[in-house]
C-alpha positions in Angstrom: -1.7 73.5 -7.0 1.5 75.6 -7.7 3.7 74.4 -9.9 7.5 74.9 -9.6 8.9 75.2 -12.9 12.4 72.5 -12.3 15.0 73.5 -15.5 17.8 72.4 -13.8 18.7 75.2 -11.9 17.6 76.5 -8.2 16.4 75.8 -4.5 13.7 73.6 -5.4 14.4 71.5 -2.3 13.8 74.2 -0.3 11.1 75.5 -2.1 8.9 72.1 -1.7 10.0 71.6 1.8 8.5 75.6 2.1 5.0 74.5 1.0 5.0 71.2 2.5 5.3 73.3 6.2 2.4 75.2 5.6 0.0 72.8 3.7 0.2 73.9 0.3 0.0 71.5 -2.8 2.8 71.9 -5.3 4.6 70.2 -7.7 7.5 70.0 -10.1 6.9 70.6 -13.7 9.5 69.7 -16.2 7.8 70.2 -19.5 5.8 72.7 -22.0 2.7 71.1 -21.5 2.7 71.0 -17.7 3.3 74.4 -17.6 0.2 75.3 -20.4 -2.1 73.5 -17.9 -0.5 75.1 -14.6 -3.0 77.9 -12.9 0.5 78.8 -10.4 3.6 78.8 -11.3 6.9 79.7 -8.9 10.0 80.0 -11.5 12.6 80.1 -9.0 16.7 80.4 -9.5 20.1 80.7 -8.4 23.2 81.3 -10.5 23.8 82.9 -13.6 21.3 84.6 -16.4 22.9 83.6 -19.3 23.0 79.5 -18.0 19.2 80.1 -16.5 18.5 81.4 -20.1 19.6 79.1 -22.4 18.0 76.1 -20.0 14.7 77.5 -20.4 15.5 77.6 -23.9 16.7 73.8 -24.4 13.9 72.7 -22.4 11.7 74.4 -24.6 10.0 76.0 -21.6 10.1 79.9 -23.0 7.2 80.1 -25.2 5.2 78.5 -22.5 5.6 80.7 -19.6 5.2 83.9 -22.3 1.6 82.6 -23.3 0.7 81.6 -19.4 1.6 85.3 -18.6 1.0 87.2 -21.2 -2.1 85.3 -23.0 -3.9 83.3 -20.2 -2.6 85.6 -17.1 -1.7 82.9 -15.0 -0.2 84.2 -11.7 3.7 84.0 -12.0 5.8 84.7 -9.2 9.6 84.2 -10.2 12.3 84.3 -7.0 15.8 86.0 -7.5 16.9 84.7 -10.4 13.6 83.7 -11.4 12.2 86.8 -11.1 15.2 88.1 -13.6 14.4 85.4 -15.9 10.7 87.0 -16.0 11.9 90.0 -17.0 
């Protein structure tokens, strides 16, 4: 299952609707401890850093993806802005 990390900002419409065409099982996470149990994510993103940034960070959702990716190497793939935000 891949889990599409949903802080408010992005294509998550067509992101889903992507999956759902070719069979794949995802989901929207929301939370901190949806994303600790995730073994996929997709952190997708349109807009600006800054706004992107600072929903991650009321959402409490930084420290998460850091220890998915740096601590239990779960596969992150982040698209356009998401990709930024990863960096």
């Amino acid at each position: 299952m891949i889990s599409v990390v949903d802080y408010g900002l992005g294509n998550l419409g067509s992101i889903l609707n992507m999956f759902r065409k070719i069979n794949v099982p995802a989901q929207l996470v929301t939370t901190p401890e949806e994303i600790l149990v995730a073994d996929k994510i997709l952190l997708p993103g349109v807009g600006a850093f800054d706004v992107a940034m600072q929903e991650l960070a009321r959402r409490e959702l930084i420290e998460p993806l850091k220890h998915q990716a740096l601590q239990a190497r779960i596969p992150i793939l982040g698209i356009c802005l998401g990709m930024q935000l990863l960096g």
